[in-house]
C-alpha positions, 0 to 999 in steps of 0.5 A: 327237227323240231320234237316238240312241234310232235308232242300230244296236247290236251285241251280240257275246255268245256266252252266249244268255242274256246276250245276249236280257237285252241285247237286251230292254233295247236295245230298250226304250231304242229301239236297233236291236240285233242279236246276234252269237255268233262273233268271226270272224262279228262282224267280217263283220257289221261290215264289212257293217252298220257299227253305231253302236256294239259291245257286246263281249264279252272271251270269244268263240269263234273269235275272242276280244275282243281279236282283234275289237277289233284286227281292227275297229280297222283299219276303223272308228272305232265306239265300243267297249263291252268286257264283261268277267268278269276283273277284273284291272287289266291284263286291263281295261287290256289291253282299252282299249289294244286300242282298247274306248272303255270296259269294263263288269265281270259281273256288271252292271247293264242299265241301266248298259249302256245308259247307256254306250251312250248317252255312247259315242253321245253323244261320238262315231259310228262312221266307217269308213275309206274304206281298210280294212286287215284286217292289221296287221304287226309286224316286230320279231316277225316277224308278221302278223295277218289280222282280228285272226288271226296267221297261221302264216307262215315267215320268207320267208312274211313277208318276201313278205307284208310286201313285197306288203301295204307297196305295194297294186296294186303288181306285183312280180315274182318277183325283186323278192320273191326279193330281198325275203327278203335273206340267205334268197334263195340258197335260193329259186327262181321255182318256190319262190316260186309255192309260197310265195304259194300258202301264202300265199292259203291261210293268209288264206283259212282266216282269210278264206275270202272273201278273194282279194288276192294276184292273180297277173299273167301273165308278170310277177309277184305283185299285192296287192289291197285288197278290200272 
């Protein structure tokens, strides 16, 4: 029997066309397939489905390719095709570096397609980490990305997340962020803080509307919460 002929793959294609001719061909070959249009959508239905395979393509709307590869990468290990109409070397190394398993230039062969799907299947399955993290933090340049979004932060919007993100469950109190923002601090109050984070909920919340992770603890201070 052939397991692998069982295995869930997603196609994350806006172009319909493409993506039916995919599609068809998935299906020939025995996959479950399942089309997505949207990067932010596709990221969702990951979390949500866990395929044993992606098939991605560079250019999404919403939220490109290398957002989503960025954004599943904090997850889950499923293997990653990359399809691509640039052939560029560095865009195609831009995309193995971002972690695709493997790439596929257009025009392209279905067959061909199908056959990498079922190499990637064959050398590795997706594995989800029983911790997701949805946010990546780069200090050097002073950001912080949400499902592969760089969210428009302030300096102090920063330096608070980064603080709450590096300790989930962890209650700090309006001092301990006050303080977490060094030589900016003389410029803070407690109202201001309240503010910020409240800048803060509403930044992620328009990358994720769903998400709720800043929780505030009555008389104390600020909590973030790692959610599914």
């Amino acid at each position: 029997m052939n397991t692998e002929a069982s295995s869930c793959v997603l196609v994350v294609e806006d172009d319909r066309k493409i993506s039916e001719l995919l599609l068809n061909y998935l299906r020939a070959a025995g996959y479950e397939a399942t089309p997505v249009y949207d990067g932010f959508d596709a990221v969702q239905l990951i979390k949500q489905r866990a395929p044993d395979v992606i098939i991605l393509d560079l250019m999404l709307p919403g939220l490109d390719g290398i957002g989503v590869c960025q954004a599943v990468r904090a997850f889950s290990d499923v293997p990653i095709l990359m399809l691509t109409a640039r052939v560029d070397e560095q865009d195609r190394l831009l995309g193995l570096d971002t972690g695709a398993d493997d790439y596929v230039c257009k025009p392209f062969a279905p067959r061909e397609v199908v056959a990498r799907v079922r190499a990637l299947l064959r050398r590795a399955g997706g594995r989800v980490k029983a911790s997701p993290q949805p946010w990546v933090v780069e200090d050097a340049s002073f950001r912080i990305s949400w499902l592969g979004h760089w969210l428009p932060l302030t300096r102090i919007e920063f330096m608070m997340f980064r603080t709450l993100l590096a300790r989930p469950g962890r209650v700090f109190s309006r001092e301990q962020l006050l303080s977490s923002v060094h030589d900016s601090q003389r410029d803070i109050s407690d109202r201001v803080i309240d503010t910020h984070i409240k800048n803060l909920r509403k930044k992620v919340q328009a990358v994720d509307p769903d998400s709720d992770c800043i929780a505030s603890v009555y008389g104390v201070g600020y909590r973030f919460d790692i959610t599914d």
